[in-house]
C-alpha positions in Angstrom: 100.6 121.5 90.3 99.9 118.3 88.0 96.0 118.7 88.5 96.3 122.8 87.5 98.1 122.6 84.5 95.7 119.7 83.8 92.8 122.5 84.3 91.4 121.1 87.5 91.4 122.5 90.8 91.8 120.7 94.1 89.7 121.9 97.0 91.8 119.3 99.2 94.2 117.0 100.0 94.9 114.5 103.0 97.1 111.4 102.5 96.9 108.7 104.4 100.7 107.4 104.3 101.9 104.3 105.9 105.5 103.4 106.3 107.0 99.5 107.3 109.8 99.0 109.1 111.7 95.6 109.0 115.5 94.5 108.4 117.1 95.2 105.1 119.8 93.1 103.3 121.9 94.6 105.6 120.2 93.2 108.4 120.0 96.7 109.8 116.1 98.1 111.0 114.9 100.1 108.1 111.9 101.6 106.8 111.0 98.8 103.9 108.2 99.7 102.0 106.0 103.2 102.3 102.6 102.9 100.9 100.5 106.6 100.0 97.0 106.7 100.1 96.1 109.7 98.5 92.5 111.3 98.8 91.8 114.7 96.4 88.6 116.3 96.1 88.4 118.4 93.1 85.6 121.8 92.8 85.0 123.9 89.7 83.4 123.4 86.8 85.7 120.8 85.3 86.2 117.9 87.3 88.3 115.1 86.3 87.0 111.4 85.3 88.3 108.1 87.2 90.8 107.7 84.3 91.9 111.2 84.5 92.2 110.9 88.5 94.3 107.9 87.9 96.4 109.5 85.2 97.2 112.0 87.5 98.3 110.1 90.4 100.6 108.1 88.2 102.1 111.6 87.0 102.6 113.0 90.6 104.2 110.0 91.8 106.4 110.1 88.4 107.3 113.6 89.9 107.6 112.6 93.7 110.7 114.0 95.3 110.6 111.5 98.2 109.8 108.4 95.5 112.3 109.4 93.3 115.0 109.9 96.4 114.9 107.2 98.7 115.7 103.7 98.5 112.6 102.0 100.0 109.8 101.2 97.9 107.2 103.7 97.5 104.0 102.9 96.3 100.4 104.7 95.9 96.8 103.6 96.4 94.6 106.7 96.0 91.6 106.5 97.9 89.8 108.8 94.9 88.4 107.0 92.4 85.9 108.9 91.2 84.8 112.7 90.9 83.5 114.3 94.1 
């Protein structure tokens, strides 16, 4: 993972995503906009700093599969702002 090679480690991860659904241009029912609410706790003895923990979710969502993939907006709000 990001956070690994970065030389922390996550104990866990929940996300709280959130998709919503609407018409497109199209006027077809769509999912519109998907919004990820990401919350990591990191253990060990290095543990990263709310600018790190940022940096990081900006990198994985670079990376995102599902982001990079579908057509509907995709954005993320971590919930983590600071070291556990």
């Amino acid at each position: 993972s990001i956070a690994r090679k970065r030389g922390f480690v996550v104990e866990q991860y929940r996300d709280h995503a959130v998709g919503r659904m609407g018409k497109d241009a199209r006027g077809r029912m769509a999912i519109l906009e998907v919004t990820l609410r990401p919350e990591v706790q990191f253990s060990g003895d290095r543990r990263p700093d709310a600018d790190q923990i940022d940096a990081l979710h900006h990198a994985a969502h670079d990376c995102c599969f599902i982001a990079n993939s579908v057509r509907t907006e995709v954005r993320c709000e971590p919930l983590s702002a600071a070291p556990a």
